[in-house]
C-alpha positions in Angstrom: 6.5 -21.0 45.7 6.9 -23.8 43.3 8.2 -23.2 39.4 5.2 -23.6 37.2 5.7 -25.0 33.9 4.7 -23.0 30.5 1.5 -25.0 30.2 0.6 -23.9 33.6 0.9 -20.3 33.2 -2.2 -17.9 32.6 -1.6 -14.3 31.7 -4.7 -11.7 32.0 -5.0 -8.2 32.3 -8.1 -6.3 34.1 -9.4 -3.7 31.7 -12.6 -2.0 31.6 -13.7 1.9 32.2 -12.8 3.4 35.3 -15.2 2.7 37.7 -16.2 -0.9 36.7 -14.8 -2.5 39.1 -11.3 -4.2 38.3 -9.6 -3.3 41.4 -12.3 -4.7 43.9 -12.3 -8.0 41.4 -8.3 -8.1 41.8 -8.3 -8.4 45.4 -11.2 -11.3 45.5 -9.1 -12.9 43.2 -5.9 -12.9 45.3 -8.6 -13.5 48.4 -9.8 -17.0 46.8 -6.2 -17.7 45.4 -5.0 -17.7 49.2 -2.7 -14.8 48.0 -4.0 -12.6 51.0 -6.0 -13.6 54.0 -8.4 -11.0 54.3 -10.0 -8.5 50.8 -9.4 -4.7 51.1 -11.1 -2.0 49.4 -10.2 1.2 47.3 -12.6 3.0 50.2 -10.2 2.2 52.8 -6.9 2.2 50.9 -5.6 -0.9 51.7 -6.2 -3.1 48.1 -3.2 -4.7 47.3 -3.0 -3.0 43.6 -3.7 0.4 44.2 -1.0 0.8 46.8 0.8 4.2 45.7 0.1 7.3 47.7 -1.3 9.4 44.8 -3.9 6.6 44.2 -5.1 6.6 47.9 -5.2 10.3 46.8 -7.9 10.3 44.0 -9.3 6.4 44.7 -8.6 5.2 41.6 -5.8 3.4 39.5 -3.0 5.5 38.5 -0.5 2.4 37.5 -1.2 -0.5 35.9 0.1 -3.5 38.5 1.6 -6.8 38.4 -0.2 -9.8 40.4 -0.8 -13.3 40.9 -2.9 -16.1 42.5 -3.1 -19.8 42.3 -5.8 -22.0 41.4 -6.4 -25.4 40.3 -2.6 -25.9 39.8 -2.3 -22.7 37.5 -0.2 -19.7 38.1 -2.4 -16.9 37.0 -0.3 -13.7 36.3 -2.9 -10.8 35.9 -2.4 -7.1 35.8 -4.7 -4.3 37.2 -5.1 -1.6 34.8 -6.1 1.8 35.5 -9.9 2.7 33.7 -9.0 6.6 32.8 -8.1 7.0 29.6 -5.4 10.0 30.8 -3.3 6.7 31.9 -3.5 4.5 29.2 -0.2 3.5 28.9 -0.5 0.5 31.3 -3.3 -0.9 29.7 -1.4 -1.2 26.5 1.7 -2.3 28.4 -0.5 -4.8 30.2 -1.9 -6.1 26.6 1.4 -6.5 25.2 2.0 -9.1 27.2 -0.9 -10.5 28.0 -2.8 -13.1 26.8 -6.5 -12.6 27.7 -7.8 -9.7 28.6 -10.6 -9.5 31.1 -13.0 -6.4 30.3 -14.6 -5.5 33.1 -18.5 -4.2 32.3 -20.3 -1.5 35.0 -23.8 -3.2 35.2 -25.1 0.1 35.4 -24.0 1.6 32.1 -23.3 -1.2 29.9 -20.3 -0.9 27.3 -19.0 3.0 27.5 -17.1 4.7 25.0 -13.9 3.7 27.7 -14.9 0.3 26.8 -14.8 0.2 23.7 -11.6 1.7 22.8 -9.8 -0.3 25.0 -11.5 -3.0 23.4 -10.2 -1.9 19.8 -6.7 -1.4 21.1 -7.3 -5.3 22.2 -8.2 -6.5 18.6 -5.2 -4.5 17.3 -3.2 -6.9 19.8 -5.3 -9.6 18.7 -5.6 -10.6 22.4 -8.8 -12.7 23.1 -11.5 -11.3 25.7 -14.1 -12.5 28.6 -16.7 -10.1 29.5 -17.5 -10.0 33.1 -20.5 -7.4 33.8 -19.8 -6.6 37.5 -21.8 -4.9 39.9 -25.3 -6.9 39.3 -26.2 -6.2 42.7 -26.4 -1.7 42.3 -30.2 -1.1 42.4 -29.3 0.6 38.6 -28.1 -2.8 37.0 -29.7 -3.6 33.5 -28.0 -6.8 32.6 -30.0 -7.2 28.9 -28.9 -3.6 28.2 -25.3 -4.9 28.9 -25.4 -8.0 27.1 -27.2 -5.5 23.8 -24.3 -3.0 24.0 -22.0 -5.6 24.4 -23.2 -7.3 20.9 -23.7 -3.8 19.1 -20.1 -3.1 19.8 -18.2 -6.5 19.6 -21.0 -8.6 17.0 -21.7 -11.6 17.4 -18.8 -13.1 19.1 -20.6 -12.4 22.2 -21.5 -15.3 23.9 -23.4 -15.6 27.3 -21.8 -18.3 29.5 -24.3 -17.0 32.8 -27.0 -14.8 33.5 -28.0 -13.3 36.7 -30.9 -14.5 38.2 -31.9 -11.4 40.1 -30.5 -8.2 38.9 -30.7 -5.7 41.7 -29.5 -5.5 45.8 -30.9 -8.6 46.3 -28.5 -10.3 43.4 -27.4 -13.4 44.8 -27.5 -15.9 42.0 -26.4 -16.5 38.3 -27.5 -19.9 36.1 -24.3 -21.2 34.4 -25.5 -23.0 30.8 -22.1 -23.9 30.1 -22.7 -26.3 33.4 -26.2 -26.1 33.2 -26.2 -25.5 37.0 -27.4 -22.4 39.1 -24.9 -20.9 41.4 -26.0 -19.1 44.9 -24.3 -17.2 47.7 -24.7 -16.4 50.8 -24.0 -12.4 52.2 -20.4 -12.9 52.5 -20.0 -14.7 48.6 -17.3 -16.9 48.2 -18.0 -20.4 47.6 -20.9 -20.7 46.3 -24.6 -23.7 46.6 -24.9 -25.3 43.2 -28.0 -26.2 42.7 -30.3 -27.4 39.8 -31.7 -24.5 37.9 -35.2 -24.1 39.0 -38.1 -24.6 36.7 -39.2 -20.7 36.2 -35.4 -20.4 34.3 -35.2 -23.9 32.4 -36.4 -22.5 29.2 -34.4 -19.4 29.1 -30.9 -21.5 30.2 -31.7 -23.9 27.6 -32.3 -21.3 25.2 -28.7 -19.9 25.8 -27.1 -23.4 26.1 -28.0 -24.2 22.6 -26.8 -21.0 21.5 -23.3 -21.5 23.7 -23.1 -24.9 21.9 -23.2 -23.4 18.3 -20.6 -21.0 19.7 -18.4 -23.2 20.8 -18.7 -25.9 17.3 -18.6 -23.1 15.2 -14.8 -23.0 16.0 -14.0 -26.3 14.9 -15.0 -28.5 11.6 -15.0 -31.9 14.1 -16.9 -30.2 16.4 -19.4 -28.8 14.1 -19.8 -32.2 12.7 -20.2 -33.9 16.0 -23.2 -31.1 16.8 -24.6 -31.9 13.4 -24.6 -35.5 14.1 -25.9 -35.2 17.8 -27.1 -32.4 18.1 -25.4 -31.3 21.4 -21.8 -31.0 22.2 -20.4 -32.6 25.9 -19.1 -30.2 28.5 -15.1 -31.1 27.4 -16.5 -30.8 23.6 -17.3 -27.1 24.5 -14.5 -26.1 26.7 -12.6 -27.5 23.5 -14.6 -24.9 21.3 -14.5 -22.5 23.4 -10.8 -22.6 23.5 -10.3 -22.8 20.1 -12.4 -19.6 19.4 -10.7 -17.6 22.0 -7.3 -18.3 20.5 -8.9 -16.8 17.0 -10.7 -14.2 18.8 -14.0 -15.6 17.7 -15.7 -16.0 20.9 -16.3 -13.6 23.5 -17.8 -15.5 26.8 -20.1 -13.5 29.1 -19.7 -14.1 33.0 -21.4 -12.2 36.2 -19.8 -11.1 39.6 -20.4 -9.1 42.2 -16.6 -8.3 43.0 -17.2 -6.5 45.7 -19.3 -9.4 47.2 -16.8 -12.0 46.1 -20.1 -13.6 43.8 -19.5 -15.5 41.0 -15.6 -14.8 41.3 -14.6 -18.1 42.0 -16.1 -19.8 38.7 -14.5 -17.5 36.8 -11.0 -18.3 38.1 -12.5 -21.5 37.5 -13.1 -20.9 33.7 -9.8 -19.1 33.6 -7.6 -22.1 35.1 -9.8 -24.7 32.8 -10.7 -23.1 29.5 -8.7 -19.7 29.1 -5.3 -20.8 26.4 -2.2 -21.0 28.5 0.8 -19.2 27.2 2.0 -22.2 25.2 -1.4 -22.2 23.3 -1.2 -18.4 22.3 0.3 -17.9 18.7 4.4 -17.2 19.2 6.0 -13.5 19.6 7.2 -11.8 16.4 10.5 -10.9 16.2 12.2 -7.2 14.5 14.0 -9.6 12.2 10.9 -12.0 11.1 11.5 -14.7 13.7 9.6 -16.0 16.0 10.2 -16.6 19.5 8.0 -19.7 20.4 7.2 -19.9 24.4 9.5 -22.9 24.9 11.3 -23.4 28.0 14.1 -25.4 26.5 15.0 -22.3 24.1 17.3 -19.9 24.5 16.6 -17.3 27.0 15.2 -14.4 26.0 13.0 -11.7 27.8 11.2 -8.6 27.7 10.8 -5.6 30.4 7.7 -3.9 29.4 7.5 -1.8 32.8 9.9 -0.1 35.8 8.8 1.6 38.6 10.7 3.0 41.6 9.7 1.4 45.1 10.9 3.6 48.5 13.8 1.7 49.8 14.3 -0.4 46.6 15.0 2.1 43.8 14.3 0.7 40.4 12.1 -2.5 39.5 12.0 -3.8 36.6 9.1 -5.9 35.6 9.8 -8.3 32.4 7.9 -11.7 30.4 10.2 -14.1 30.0 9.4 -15.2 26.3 11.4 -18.2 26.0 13.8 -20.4 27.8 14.1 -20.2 31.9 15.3 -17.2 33.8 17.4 -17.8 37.1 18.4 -15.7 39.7 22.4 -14.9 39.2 22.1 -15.4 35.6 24.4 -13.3 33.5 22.3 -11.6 30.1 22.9 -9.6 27.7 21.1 -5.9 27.0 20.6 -6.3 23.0 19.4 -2.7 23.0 22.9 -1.3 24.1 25.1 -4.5 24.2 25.5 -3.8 28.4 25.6 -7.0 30.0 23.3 -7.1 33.1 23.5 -9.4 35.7 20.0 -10.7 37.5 20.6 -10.9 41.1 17.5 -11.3 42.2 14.1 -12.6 40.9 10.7 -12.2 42.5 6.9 -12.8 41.8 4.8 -9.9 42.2 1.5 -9.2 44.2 1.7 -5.4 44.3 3.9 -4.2 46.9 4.7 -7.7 48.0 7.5 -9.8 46.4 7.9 -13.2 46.9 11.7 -14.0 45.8 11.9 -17.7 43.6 14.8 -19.1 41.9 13.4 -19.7 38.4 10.5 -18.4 36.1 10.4 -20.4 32.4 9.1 -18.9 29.8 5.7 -17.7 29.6 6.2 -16.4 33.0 6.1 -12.7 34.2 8.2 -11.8 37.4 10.3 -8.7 38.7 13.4 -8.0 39.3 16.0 -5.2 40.7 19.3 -2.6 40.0 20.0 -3.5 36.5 22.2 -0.9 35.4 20.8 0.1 31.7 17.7 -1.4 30.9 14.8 0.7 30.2 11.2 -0.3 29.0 11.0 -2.1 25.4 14.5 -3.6 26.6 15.3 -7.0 25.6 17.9 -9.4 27.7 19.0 -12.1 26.1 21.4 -15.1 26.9 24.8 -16.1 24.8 23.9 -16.5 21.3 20.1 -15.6 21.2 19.6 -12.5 19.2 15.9 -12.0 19.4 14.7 -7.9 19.8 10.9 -7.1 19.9 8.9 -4.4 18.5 8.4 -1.4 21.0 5.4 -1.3 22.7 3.6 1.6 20.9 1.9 4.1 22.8 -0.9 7.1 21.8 0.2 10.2 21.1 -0.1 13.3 23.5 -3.5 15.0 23.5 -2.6 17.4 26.1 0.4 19.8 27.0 1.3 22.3 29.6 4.6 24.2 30.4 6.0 23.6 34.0 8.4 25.2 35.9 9.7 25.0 39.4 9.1 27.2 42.0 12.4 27.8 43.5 14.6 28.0 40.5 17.6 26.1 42.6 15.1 22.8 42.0 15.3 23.2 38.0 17.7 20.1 37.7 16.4 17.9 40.3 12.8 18.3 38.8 14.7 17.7 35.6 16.2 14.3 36.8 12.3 13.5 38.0 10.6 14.4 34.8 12.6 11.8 33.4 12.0 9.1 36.3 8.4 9.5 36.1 8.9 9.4 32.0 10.6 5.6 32.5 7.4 4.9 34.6 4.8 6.0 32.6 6.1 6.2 28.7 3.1 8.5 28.0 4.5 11.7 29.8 6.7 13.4 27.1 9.2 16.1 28.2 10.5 18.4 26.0 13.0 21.1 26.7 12.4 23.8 24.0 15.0 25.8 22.7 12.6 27.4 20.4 9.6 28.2 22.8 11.9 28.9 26.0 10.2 27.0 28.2 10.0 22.9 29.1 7.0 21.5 27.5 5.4 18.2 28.8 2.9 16.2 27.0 0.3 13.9 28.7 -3.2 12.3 28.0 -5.0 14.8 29.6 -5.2 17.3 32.3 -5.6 15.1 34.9 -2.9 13.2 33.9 -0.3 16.3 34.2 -2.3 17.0 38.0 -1.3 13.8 39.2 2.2 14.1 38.2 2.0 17.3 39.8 0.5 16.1 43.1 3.0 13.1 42.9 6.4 15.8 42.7 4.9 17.7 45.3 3.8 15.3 48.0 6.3 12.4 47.3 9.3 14.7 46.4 8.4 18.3 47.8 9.0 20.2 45.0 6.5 22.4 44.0 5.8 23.5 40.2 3.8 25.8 38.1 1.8 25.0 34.7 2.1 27.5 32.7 0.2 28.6 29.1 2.5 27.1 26.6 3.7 28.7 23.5 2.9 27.7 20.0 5.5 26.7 17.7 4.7 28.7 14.7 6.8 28.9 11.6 7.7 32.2 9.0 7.4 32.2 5.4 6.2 34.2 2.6 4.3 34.6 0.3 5.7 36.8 -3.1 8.9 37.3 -4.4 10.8 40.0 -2.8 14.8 41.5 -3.9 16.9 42.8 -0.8 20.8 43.6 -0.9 23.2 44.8 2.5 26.5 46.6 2.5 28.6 45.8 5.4 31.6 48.2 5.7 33.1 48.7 8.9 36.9 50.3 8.7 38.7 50.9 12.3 42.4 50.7 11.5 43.9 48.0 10.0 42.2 45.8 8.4 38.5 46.6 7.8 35.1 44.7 6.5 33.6 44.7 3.9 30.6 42.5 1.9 27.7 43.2 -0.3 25.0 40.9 -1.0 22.2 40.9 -3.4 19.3 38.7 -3.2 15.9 37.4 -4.2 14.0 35.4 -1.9 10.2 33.5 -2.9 8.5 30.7 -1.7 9.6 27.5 -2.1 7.5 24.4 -3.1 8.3 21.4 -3.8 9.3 20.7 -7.7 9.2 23.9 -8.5 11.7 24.8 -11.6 15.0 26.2 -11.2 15.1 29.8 -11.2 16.3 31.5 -15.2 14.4 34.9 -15.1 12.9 37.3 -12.4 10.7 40.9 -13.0 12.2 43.2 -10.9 11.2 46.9 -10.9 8.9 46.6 -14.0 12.4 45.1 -15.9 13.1 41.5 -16.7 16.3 39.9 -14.6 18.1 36.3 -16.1 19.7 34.7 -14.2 22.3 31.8 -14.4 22.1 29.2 -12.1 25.3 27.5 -11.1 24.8 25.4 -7.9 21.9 24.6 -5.5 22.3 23.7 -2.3 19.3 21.8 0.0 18.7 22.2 3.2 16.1 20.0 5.4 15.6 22.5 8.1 15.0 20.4 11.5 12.2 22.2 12.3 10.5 21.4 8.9 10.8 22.4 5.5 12.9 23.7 4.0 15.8 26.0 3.0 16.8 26.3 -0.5 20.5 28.1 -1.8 21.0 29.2 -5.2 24.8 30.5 -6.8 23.7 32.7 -9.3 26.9 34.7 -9.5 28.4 35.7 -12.6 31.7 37.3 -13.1 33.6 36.3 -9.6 31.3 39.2 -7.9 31.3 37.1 -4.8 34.1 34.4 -4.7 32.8 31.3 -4.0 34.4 30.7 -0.6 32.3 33.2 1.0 29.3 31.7 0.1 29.0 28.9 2.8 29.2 32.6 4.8 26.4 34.3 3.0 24.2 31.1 3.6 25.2 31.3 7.2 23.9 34.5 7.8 20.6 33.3 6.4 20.1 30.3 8.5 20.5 32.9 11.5 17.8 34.7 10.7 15.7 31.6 9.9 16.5 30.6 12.7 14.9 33.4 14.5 12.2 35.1 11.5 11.7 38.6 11.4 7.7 38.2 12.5 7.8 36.5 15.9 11.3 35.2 16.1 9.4 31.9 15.4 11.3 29.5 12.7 11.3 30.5 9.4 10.5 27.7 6.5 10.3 26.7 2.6 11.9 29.2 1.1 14.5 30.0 -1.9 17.2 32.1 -1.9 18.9 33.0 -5.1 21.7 35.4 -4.7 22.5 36.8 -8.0 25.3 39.6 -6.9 27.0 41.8 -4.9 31.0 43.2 -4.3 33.9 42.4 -2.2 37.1 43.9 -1.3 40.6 42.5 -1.9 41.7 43.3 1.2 38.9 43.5 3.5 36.5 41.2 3.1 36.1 37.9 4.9 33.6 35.5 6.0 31.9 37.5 9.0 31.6 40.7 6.6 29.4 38.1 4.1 28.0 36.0 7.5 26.3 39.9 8.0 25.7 41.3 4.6 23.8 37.7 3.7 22.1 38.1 7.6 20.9 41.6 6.5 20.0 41.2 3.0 17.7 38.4 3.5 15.5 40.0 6.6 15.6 43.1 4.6 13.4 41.0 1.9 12.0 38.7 3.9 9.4 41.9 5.4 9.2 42.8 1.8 8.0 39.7 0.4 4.3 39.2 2.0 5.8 37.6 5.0 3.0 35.1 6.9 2.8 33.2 10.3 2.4 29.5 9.9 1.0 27.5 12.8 0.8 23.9 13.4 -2.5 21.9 12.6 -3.4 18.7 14.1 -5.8 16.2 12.9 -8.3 15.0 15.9 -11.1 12.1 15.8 -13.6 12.3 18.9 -15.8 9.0 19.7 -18.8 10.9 21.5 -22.1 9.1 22.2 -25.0 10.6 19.8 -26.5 12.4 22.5 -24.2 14.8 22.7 -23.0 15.6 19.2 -24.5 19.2 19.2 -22.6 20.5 22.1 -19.0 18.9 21.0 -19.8 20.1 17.9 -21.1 23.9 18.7 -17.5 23.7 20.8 -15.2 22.8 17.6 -16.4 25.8 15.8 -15.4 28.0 18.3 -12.0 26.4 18.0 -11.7 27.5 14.0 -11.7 23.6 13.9 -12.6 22.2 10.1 -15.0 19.2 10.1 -13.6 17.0 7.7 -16.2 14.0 8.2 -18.2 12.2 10.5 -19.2 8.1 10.9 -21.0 5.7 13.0 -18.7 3.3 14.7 -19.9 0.9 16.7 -22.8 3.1 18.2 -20.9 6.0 18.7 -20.7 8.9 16.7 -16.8 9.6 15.1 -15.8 13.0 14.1 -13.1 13.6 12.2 -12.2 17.3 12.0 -8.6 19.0 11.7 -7.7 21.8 14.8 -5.0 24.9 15.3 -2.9 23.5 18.1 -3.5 26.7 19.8 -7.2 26.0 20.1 -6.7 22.9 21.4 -5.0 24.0 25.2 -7.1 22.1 27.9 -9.4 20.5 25.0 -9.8 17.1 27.2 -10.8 19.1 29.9 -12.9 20.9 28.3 -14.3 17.2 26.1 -15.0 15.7 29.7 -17.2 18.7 30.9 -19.3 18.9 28.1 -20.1 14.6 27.3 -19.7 14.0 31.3 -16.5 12.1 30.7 -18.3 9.7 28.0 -15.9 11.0 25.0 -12.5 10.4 24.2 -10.3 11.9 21.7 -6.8 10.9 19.6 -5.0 14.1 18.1 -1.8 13.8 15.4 0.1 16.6 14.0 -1.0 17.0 10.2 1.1 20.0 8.3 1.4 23.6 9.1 -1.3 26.4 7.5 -1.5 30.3 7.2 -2.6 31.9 10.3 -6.0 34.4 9.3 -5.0 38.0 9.0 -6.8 38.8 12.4 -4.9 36.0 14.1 -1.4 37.2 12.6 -2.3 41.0 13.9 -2.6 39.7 17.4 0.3 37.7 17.1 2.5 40.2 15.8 1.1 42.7 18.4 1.8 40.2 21.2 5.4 39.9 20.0 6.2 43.2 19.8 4.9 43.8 23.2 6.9 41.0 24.4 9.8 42.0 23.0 9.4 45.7 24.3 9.4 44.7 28.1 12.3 43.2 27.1 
């Protein structure tokens, strides 16, 4: 394969809901692109993309995947992205370094709420788009409905570039107004008849020529001019336009396939290669430190791996843009994430599975390569003296999570060692090993997200695991002031112990003033404040010390002691042996021995004195609230609504956004187990959801009682 230059290089990614197509169009791309000799399809598991065993599984896109085809002397890198929003994370891998993205429109059900998110997480990238409505020839195609979703959703910028002749089985032909042509296939597609567009369509094709040709001036003061003066704009005046308002993200072109037919697939590699900005045209890649990396070849090398799988046979790939200079095969680079210097022994071009080795990608380029020793995802490798890092790619938080364990407990570390592999492949699977909860905790984008990965350690690496119900991470406090004191005396020959602590505990909030004078017993209490000491608890909030001795009661070197005992019991809280939170502790007095006390004898009479108050002082379970906002189409408000109440959910707003109905309402995390399962059912997979911890709130009484019954029950068997 021959070394394209920068200005030769296209990057696109495939996006679109599941079920739109973007895997059928991938492989009539690499069909017409002489990449492979004969199309497969996702029936018969043998598409070039979707070529991992837990995709033949479930016939659809689990990964997002690297590809490439030639045509008219470009290099056009693309990447199929999976449509289910439980694997997101390659599509925003895949727009990260990307240029254009290709959305993908099922002719049958116009822009869905899939769509349109993906679409917003485009113009947060600001990465330009084409529309291509595939499927025109289902007997359920409604191409106007498309083309009015399309334009309720994205505005204006929408702008048809063909329209299919005869929506239906029978589709077989699209007019073109940008060529002002019709094009027409036979059964098997491919290359198409172009032929003048017949007399019955002339008024609607010059109808949406003139509007194409405002489009396109409207990007450019010249070219606006040149309409004004002409009145029309020539076909280079318009690809010029065109251009120009896909850089800005002002213009939106419209195109029509039938992938699976291969119709209508070859003009649009056509517009790709001729109209679509190459990577030198795309604006250049900010920098952590303000620079910017411009896609020159001649630059220092410096490049990006924004994915890693693991191949059978080959171990780890690594799958990297190369944002400026050239990259060659033995080139020595250094890791400027961890300073590990890396050597690249190999470099390849990717078509899925297949791997055509080259010698040299320039920037621009995307390629693979294999065994480097440390580099992960969001890496950066960078020659002698080039100093560029770029920003992380950010992906959505969890909105699902399940305990797992193995089966046989002899696996526990091996399924350890592949929860973290399958982590470094898919950056939106989150394992936590909870110290607090006892269990290991994964997070996910949904339930099917966590059953794949379960299907994937069981058929590819024969261990089989349970999901399991997992806990909540509530938190202690209180909620009055409370006094509690401990004498620990323990004499057994010798040397004995001995400590007495007295204490008062209350609830701390922020700027709160120091303590000077407590009601204890009916009878007033100063006290004389002589030292505070902070402490951010790493579970949150936090832990407040207060030396209120007078008289050398307590010597001051037991009171690290004191404060130790404490933090045990905080660690563990009286209620539920959850973590314990925001609170003050102000001890005021107590005795100690000349001989006998020491710092264990305080570590227990603080330990004891504070969970005697703590039950004393209106103790309360907190648990963890999380903020959620559901797109849902307006047809089925009423059930996803009647479903948040039974979830003690608070509604805390609701908007229109671009058709679809937002709600913005705040959740118990314990109401929310199996939540985009249960979303799915009830909408028929048209809603999606994003959920974000917000704070921590008092459990309702009848809530705590069933907690603190559960516990003690627990604790019983125990």
């Amino acid at each position: 394969m021959k070394v394209y230059q920068s200005n030769e290089i296209k990057n696109i990614a495939l996006i679109g809901n599941a079920g739109s197509g973007k895997t059928t169009l991938a492989e009539a791309m690499l069909f017409e692109g002489g990449v492979i000799t004969r199309r497969g399809n996702v029936e018969d598991n043998n598409t070039v993309s979707d070529y991992n065993p837990v995709e033949h599984e479930y016939k659809n896109s689990v990964f997002s995947t690297v590809l490439y085809t030639e045509w008219l002397g470009k290099k056009i890198n693309f990447i199929d992205t999976p449509g289910a929003d439980d694997f997101s994370g390659g599509v925003i891998s895949a727009l990260n370094v990307v240029d254009t993205g290709l959305m993908l429109i099922n002719a049958q059900n116009g822009i869905e709420v899939g769509t349109e998110i993906i679409g917003r997480r485009a113009a947060e990238l600001n990465k330009p788009l084409i529309f291509v409505v595939n499927q025109l020839d289902h007997d359920k195609a409604n191409f106007e409905q498309c083309i009015e979703s399309a334009k309720t959703n994205f505005g204006s910028k929408v702008s048809i570039v063909q329209y299919p002749v005869n929506v239906g089985v029978n589709f077989n032909a699209v007019v073109d107004v940008l060529k002002m042509k019709m094009y027409q296939w036979g059964a098997d597609g491919g290359e198409p008849e172009i032929l003048d567009i017949p007399d019955s369509e002339i008024d609607k094709a010059n109808e949406f020529h003139n509007e194409l040709v405002e489009s396109a001036a409207e990007n450019d003061e010249a070219l606006m001019e040149l309409y004004f003066d002409k009145g029309t704009l020539t076909e280079d005046e318009m690809r010029e336009g065109m251009k120009k308002g896909m850089i800005a993200c002002d213009f939106f072109p419209v195109f029509c396939v039938s992938a699976k037919k291969d119709m209508g697939v070859r003009r649009l590699m056509e517009f790709i290669g001729n109209i679509v900005p190459n990577v030198t045209e795309m604006p250049a890649i900010p920098t952590i430190s303000g620079r910017e990396a411009k896609c020159d070849p001649n630059a220092p090398t410096s490049v990006f791996v924004f994915k890693t799988s693991i191949e059978p046979h080959i171990g780890e790939v690594s799958y990297f843009k190369v944002i400026s200079g050239k990259i060659k095969e033995g080139d020595d680079l250094t890791n400027i994430n961890n300073s590990i210097k890396e050597r690249v022994s190999q470099l390849y071009v990717i078509a899925g599975r297949n791997r055509e080795r080259v010698s040299e990608l320039v920037a621009g380029d995307i390629g693979a390569t294999v065994k480097l020793k440390n580099t992960k995802n969001n890496h950066t490798l960078n020659c002698k003296d080039c100093d560029f890092v770029y920003k992380d790619i950010k992906f959505p938080a969890p909105k699902y999570r399940t305990a797992v364990k193995a089966h046989d407990d002899s696996d526990d570390e091996k399924l350890g060692e592949l929860l973290h592999r399958m982590h470094e492949e898919d950056p939106t699977i989150l394992i936590e090993y909870s110290k607090e909860l006892k269990q290991i905790i994964l997070h996910g984008q949904g339930e099917f997200h966590m059953n794949t990965l379960k299907w994937r350690l069981s058929h590819n690496d024969h261990i089989e695991i349970d999901f399991l119900t997992p806990k909540i991470p509530y938190r202690e406090t209180i909620t009055k002031l409370a006094q509690g004191d401990y004498r620990h005396k323990k004499q057994s020959g010798g040397s004995g112990q001995f400590g007495e602590v007295h204490m008062i505990i209350e609830p701390y909030t922020e700027g709160m003033p120091d303590p000077v004078m407590y009601k204890l017993e009916g009878k007033d209490m100063k006290v004389n404040l002589r030292g505070t000491d902070v402490t951010e608890l790493s579970w949150g909030g936090k832990l407040v010390f207060c030396n209120c001795i007078v008289g050398g009661a307590i010597d001051t070197r037991f009171l690290p002691a004191i404060q130790k005992g404490i933090m045990e019991k905080m660690d563990e809280g009286p209620l539920t042996g959850s973590y314990a939170r925001d609170i003050r502790v102000v001890v005021y007095d107590g005795k100690m021995h000349a001989v006998d006390s020491n710092e264990i004898s305080f570590r227990l009479a603080g330990r004891h004195a504070f969970s005697a108050a703590f039950k004393n002082a209106g103790p309360k379970i907190l648990e963890p609230m999380y903020n959620i906002e559901i797109l849902v189409p307006e047809d089925r408000m009423g059930d996803v609504m009647s479903d948040l109440q039974t979830r003690r959910a608070m509604i805390m707003g609701m908007e229109v956004e671009k058709g679809f109905q937002k709600i913005l309402a705040k959740v118990p995390l314990k109401e929310m187990n199996k939540y985009s399962t249960t979303l799915s059912s009830l909408t028929r997979g048209r809603a999606q959801f994003t959920m974000k911890f917000d704070t921590y709130e008092k459990v309702p009484n009848e809530v705590q009682s069933e907690l603190l019954a559960a516990y003690q029950e627990e604790t019983a068997e125990v």
